[in-house]
C-alpha positions as CSV (number, residue, x, y, z in Angstrom):
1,X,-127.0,106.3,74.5
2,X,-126.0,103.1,76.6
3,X,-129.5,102.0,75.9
4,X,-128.8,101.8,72.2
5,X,-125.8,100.7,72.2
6,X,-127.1,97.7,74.3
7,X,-129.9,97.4,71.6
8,X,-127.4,97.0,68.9
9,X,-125.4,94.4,71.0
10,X,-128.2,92.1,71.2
11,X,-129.5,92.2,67.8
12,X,-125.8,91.2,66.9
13,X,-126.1,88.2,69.3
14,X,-129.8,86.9,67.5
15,X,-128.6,87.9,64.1
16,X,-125.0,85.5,64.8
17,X,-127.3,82.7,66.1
18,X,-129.9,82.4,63.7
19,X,-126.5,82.1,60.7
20,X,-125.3,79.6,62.8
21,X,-128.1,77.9,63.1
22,X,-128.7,77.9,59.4
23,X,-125.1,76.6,59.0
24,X,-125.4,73.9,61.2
25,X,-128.6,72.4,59.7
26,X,-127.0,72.9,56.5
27,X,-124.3,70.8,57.4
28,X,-126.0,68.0,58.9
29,X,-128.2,67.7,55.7
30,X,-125.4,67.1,53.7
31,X,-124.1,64.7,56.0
32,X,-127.2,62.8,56.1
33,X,-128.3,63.1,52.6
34,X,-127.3,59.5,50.9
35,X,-127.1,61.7,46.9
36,X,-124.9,64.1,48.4
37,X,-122.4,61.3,49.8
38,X,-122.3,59.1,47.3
39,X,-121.7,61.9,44.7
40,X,-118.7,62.9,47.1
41,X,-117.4,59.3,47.5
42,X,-117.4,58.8,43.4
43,X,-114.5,59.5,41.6
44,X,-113.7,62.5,39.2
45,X,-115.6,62.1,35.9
46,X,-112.6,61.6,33.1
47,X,-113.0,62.9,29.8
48,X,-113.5,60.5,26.6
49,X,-112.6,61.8,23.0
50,X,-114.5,60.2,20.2
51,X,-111.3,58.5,19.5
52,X,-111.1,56.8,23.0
53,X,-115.1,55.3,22.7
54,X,-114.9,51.7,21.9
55,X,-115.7,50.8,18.0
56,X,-119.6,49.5,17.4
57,X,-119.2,45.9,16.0
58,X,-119.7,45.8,12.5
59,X,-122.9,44.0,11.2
60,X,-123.9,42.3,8.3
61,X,-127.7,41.1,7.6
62,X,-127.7,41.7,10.7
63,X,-124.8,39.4,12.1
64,X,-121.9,40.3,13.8
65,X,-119.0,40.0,11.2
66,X,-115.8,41.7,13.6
67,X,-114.6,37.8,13.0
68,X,-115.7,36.6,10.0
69,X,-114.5,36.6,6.6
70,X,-116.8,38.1,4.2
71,X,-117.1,36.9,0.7
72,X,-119.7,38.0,-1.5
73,X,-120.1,37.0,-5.6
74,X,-123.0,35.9,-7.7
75,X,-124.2,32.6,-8.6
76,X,-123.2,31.5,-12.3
77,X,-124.8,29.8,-14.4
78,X,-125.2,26.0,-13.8
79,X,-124.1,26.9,-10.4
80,X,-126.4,25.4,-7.4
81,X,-126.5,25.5,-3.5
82,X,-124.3,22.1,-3.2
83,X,-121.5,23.0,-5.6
84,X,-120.8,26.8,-4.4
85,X,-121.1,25.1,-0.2
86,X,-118.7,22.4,-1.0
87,X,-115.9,25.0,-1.5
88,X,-116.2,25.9,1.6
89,X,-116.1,22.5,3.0
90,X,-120.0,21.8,4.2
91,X,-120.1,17.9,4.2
92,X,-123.1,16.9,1.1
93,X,-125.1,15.6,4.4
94,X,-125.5,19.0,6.2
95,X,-126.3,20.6,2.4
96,X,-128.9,17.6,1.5
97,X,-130.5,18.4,5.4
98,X,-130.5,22.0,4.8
99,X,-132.2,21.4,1.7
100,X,-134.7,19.8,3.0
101,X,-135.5,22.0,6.0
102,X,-136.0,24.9,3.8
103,X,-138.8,24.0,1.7
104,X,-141.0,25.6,3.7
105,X,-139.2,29.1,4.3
106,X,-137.1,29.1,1.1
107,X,-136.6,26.5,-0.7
108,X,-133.0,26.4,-2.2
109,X,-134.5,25.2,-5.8
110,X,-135.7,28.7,-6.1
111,X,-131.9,30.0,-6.5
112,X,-131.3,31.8,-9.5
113,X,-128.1,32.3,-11.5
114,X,-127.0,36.0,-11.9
115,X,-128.7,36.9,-8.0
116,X,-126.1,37.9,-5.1
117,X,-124.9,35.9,-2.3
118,X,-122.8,36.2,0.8
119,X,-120.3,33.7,2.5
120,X,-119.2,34.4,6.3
121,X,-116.4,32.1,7.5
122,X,-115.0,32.1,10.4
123,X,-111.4,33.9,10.8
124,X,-109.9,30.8,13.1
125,X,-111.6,28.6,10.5
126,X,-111.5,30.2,7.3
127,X,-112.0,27.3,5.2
128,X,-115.5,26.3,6.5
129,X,-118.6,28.3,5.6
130,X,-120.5,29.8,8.4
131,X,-123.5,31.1,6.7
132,X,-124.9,31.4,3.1
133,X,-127.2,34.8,2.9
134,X,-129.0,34.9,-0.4
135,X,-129.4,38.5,-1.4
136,X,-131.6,37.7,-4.8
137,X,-133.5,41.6,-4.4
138,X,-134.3,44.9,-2.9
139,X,-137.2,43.3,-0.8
140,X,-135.9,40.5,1.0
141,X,-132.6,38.0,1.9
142,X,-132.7,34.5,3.2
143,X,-129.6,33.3,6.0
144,X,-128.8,29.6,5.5
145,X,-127.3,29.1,8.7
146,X,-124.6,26.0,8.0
147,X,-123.3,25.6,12.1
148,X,-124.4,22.8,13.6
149,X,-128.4,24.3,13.8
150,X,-128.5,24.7,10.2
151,X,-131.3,27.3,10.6
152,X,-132.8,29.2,7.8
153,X,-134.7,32.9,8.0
154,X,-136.3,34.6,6.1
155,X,-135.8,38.7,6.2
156,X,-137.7,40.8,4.6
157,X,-136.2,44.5,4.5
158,X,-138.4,47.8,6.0
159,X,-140.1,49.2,3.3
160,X,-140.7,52.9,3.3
161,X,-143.3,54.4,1.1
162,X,-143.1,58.2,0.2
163,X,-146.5,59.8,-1.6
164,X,-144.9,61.3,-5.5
165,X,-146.1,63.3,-8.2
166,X,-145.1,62.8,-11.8
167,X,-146.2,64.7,-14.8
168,X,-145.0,64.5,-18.7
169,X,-144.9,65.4,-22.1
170,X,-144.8,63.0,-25.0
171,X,-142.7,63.4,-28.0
172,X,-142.5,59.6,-29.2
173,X,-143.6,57.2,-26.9
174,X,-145.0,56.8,-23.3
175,X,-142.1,54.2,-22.8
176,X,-139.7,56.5,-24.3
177,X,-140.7,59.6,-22.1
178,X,-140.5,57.5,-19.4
179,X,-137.0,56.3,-19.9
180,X,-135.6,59.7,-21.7
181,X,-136.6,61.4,-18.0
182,X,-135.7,59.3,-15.2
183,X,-139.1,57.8,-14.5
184,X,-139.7,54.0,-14.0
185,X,-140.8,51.7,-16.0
186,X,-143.1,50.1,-13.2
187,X,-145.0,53.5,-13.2
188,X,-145.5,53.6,-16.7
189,X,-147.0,49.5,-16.5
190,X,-149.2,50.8,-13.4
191,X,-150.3,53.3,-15.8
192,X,-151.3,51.1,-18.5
193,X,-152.8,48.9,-15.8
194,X,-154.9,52.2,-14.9
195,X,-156.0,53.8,-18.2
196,X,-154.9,50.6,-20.8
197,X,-158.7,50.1,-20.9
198,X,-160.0,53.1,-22.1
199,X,-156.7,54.9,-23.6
200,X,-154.6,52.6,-26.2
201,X,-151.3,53.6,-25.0
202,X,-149.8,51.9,-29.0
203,X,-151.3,54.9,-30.0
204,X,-150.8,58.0,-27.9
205,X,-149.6,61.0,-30.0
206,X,-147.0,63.6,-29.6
207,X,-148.6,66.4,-27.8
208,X,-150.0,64.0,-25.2
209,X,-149.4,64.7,-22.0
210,X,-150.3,63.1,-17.8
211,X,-150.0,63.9,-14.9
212,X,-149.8,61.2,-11.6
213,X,-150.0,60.8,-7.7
214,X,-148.2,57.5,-7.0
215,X,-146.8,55.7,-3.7
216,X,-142.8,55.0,-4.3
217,X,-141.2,52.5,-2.5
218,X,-137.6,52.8,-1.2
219,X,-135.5,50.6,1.2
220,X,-132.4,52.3,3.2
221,X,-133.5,55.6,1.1
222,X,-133.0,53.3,-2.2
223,X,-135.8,53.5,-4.4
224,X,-136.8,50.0,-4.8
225,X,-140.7,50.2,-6.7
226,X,-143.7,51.8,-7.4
227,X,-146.8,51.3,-5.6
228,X,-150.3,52.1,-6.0
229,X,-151.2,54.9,-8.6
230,X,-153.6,57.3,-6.4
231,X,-154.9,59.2,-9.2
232,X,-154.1,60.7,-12.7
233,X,-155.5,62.3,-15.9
234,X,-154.4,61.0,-19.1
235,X,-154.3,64.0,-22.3
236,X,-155.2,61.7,-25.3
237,X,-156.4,64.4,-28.3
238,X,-156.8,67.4,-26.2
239,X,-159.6,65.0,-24.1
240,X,-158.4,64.6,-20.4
241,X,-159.5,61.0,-18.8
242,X,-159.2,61.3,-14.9
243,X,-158.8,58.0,-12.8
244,X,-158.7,57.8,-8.8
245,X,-158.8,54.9,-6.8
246,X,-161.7,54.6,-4.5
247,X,-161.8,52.0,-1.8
248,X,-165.4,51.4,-0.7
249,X,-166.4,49.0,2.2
250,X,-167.7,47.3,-0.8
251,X,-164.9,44.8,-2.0
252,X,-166.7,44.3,-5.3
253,X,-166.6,48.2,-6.2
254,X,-162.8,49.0,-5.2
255,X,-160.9,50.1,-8.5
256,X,-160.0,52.9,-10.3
257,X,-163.6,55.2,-11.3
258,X,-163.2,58.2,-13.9
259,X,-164.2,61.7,-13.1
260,X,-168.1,60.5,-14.0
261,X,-167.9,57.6,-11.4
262,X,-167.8,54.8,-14.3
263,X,-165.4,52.2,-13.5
264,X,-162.1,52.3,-15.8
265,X,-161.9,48.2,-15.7
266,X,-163.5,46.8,-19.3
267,X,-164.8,43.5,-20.3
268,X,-161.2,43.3,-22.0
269,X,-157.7,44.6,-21.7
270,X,-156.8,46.6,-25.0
271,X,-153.7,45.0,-25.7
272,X,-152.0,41.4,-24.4
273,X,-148.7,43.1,-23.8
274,X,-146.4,45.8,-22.2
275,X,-144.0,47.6,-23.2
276,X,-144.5,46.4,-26.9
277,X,-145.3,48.4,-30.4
278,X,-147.8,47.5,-32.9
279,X,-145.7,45.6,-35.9
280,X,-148.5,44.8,-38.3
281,X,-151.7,45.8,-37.6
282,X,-155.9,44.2,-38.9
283,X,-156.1,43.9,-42.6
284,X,-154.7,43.0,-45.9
285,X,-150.5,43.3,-46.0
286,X,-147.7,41.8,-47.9
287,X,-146.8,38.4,-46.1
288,X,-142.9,38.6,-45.3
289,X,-142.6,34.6,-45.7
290,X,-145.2,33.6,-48.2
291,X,-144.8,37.1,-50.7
292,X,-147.8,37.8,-51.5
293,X,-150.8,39.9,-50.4
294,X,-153.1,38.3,-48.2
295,X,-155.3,39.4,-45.3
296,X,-154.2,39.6,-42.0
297,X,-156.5,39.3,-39.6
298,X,-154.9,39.7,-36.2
299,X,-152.5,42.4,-34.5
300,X,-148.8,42.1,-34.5
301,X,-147.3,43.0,-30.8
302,X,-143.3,43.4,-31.0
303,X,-141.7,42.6,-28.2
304,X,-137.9,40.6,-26.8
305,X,-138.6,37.3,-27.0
306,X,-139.8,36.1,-23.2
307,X,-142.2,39.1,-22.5
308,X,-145.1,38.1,-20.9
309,X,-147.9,37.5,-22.9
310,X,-151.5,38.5,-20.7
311,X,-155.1,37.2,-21.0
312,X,-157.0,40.3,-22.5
313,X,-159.7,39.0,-20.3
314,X,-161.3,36.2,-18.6
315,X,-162.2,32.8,-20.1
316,X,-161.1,29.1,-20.3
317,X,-158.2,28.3,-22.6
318,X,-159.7,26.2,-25.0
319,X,-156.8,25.6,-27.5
320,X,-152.9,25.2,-26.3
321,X,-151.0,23.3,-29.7
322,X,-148.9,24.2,-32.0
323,X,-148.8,24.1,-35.9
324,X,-146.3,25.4,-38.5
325,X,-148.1,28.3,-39.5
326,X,-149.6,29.3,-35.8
327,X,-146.2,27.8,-33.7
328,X,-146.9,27.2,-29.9
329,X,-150.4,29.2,-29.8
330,X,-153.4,29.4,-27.0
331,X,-156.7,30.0,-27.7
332,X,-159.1,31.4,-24.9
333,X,-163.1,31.3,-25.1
334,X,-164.4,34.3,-22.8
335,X,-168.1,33.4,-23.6
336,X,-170.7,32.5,-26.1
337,X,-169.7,35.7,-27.5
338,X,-165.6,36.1,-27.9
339,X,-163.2,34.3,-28.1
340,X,-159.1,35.9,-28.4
341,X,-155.5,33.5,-30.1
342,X,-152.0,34.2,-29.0
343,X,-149.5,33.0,-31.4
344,X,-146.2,32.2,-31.8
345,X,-145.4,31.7,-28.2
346,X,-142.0,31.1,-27.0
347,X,-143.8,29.1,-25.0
348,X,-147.0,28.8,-22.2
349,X,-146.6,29.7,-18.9
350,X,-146.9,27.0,-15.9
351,X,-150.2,25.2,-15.6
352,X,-151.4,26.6,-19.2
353,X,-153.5,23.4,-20.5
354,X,-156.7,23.0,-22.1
355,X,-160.2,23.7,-19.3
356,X,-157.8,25.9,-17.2
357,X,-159.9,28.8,-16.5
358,X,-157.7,32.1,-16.6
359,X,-158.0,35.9,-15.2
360,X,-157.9,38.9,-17.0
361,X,-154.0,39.8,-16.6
362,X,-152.6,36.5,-16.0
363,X,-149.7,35.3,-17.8
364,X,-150.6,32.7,-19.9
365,X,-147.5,32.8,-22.0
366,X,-144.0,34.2,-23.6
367,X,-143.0,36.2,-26.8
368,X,-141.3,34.0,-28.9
369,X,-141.0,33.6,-32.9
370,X,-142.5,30.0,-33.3
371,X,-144.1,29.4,-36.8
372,X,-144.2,31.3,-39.8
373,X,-142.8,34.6,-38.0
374,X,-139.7,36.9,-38.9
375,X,-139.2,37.8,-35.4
376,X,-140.3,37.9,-31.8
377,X,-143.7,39.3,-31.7
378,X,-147.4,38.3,-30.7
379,X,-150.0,37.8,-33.2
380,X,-153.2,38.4,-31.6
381,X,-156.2,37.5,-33.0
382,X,-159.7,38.5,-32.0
383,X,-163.1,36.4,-32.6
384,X,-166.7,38.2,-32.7
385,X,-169.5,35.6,-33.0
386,X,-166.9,33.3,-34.5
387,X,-165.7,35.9,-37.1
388,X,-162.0,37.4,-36.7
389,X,-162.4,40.7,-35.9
390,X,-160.2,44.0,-35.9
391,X,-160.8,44.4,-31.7
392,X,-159.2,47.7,-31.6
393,X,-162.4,48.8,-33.9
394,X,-165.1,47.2,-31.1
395,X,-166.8,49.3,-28.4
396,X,-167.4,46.7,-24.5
397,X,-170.5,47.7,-22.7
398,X,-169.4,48.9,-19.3
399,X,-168.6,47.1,-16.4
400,X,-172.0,47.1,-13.4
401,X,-172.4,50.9,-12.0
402,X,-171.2,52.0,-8.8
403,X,-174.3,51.6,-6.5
404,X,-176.0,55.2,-5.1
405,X,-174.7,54.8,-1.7
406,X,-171.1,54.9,-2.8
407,X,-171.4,57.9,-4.9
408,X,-171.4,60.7,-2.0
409,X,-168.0,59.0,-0.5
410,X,-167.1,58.9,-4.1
411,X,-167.8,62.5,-4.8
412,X,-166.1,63.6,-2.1
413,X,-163.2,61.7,-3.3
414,X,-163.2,63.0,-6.4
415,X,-163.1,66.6,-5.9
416,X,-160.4,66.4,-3.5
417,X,-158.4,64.5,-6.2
418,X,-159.3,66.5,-9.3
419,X,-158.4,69.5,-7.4
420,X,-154.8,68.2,-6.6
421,X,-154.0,67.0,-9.6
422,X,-155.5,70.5,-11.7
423,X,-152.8,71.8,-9.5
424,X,-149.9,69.7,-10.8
425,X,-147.9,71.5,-13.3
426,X,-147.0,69.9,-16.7
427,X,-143.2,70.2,-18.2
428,X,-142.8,73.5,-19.6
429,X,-141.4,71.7,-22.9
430,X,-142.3,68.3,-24.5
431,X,-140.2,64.9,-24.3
432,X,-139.4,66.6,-20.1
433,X,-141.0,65.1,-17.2
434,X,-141.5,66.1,-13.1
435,X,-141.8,64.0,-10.6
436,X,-141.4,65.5,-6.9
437,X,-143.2,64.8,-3.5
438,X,-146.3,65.6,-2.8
439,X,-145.4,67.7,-0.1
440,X,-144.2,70.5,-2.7
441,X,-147.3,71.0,-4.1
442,X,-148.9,74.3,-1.9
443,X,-152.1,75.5,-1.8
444,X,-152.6,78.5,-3.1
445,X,-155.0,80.8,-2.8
446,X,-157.9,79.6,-5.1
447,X,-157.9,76.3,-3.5
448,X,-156.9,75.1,-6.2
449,X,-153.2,73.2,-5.8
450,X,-149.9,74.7,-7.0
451,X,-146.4,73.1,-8.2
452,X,-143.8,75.7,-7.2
């Protein structure tokens, strides 16, 4: 019995030694351990409210405006750089300097009447501008800095581009369905730019319907544009036209293709303007000036005065006059072959002469009602082996095939695309549109793709 007892005693006694052991190293670790001892010798950690945290200073194309004055109005008319700075007391030198210095970034002639600007003064010095930010549109703003650098930047803004769909029915117009459901104008010109040369988009019907994959363009979650068309199909008389881009390592072949591979371009554009409607079309008519019957033999585009008139295709302008019948006019020869006339011009765009060679598209002009003409339109005429001609009656031979090589890449393309937009669903009535993100259309289980 003694023997146990003196058993327990001594496991006690190891058991008590091997704590305090434990203990003690414990202790010195935290003495020596430089974490441990600085976190001891900090003070407590106080408590900040969201109230108490200092305020972020407030910026303004991206300057620091917690001291400024800010004044912001729009340049009127007759209005230039000089007279608006010299109300704000920057001496005609440092404007005439500035001038001059920004020729090369942004040249202060290029200020336009109507377009926003910005004036930061100082709050000590509140007479005396500080900086001039023109803000003229979504994509960009230019800082005229008027301290004693007299610095200018140009900013262009992030863009960010989100992939859409867009689908339609048309009742009147393609301009009309476009406005009547929200959609932009810029996607029904990309359209036009797409499909103009094989679909004449004077003449769509009601009943016609499309369907489009698109880039949109937005700044600070503004939309701001439309981008590239992807691909679309066009329902012109119950006959669907498909278009896709295709961007081969073969500059000369990137464009839009239908479903066939055939390139969409044409030898000519099928009309010289946007956004216009066909006033008096090819053939005899009453003349509103002379009153009488006579032949017309051109096409009568309406459109506001100062809408841009566009080569159908290219050539060298070989006429660029004006005559009381005709008014301001151009005449472009394209080849032995065709020749097109623009008349009644408001007038010609910059650099228009007589040898300039032009590009189908350019602007080579503006709708105006010069001549014998009862309002702002285009007439455009259209010459066939030196004959006037009705061009919305003539048939171009395509444009040089795709090559054999591209056409598996192509193919590939295509059935991806096709398939997509077969999945896009059309309005469920006419003169109603949808546009979403392409995100929201699923696959489903055909392959095929779905618009839920």
């Amino acid at each position: 019995m003694a023997l146990n007892k003196k058993r327990v005693a001594f496991a006690v006694a190891i058991l008590c030694t091997v704590v305090l052991s434990i203990a003690a190293t414990v202790y010195l670790y935290q003495q020596n351990d430089p974490k441990i001892a600085l976190t001891k010798a900090l003070p407590p950690v106080q408590k900040m409210s969201i109230e108490d945290m200092p305020d972020l200073p407030k910026l303004k194309y991206g300057i620091v405006v917690d001291s400024m004055n800010v004044v912001e109005d729009k340049i009127r008319k007759n209005e230039f750089l000089a007279s608006i700075l010299e109300k704000y007391n920057v001496p005609y030198q440092d404007i005439d300097k500035l001038s001059r210095k920004a020729r090369k970034t942004f040249d202060v002639r290029k200020l336009r009447s109507g377009k926003k600007y910005t004036i930061l003064t100082d709050k000590k010095t509140p007479a005396k501008a500080q900086f001039f930010i023109y803000d003229p549109d979504p994509y960009f703003y230019v800082i005229y800095d008027l301290r004693d650098t007299l610095g200018i930047k140009k900013v262009e803004r992030e863009i960010e581009v989100r992939e859409r769909i867009a689908s339609g029915v048309i009742e009147s117009s393609m301009w009309n369905t476009m406005m009547d459901n929200g959609l932009s104008m810029d996607l029904a010109a990309n359209m036009e730019d797409v499909f103009g040369w094989v679909i004449d988009f004077h003449h769509v019907q009601r009943g016609d319907r499309f369907k489009v994959i698109f880039d949109e363009k937005y700044i600070d979650n503004q939309r701001v544009g439309v981008g590239r068309i992807h691909g679309g199909v066009f329902r012109h008389y119950d006959d669907d036209t498909y278009a896709m881009y295709f961007e081969p390592n073969k500059e000369k072949f990137v464009g839009y293709y239908d479903g066939e591979g055939e390139s969409m371009k044409r030898t000519f554009l099928r009309a010289p303007l946007k956004y216009s409607r066909i006033s008096s079309g090819y053939g005899m008519r009453y003349h509103p000036i002379k009153r009488r019957r006579k032949a017309h033999l051109g096409t009568d585009y309406a459109a506001p005065i100062g809408t841009p008139i566009y080569s159908v295709g290219d050539g060298t302008i070989s006429k660029a006059s004006y005559t009381r019948g005709n008014g301001k006019y151009i005449k472009i020869r394209h080849n032995k072959k065709y020749s097109t006339q623009y008349l009644h011009m408001n007038g010609f765009a910059k650099g228009m002469r007589v040898g300039k060679k032009v590009k189908q598209g350019e602007v080579i002009g503006y709708v105006g009602k010069t001549g014998m003409a009862t309002g702002p339109h285009v007439c455009f005429r259209f010459w066939k082996d030196g004959r006037q001609v009705n061009h919305r009656r003539l048939k171009f031979p395509p444009p040089e095939p795709m090559p054999k090589s591209l056409k598996p890449n192509f193919q590939q393309l295509r059935d991806s695309m096709v398939n997509l937009i077969d999945g896009i669903a059309f309005p469920a009535t006419q003169a109603d549109s949808l546009s979403r993100d392409v995100s929201e259309v699923i696959s489903s289980g055909s392959g095929k793709q779905i618009l839920e």
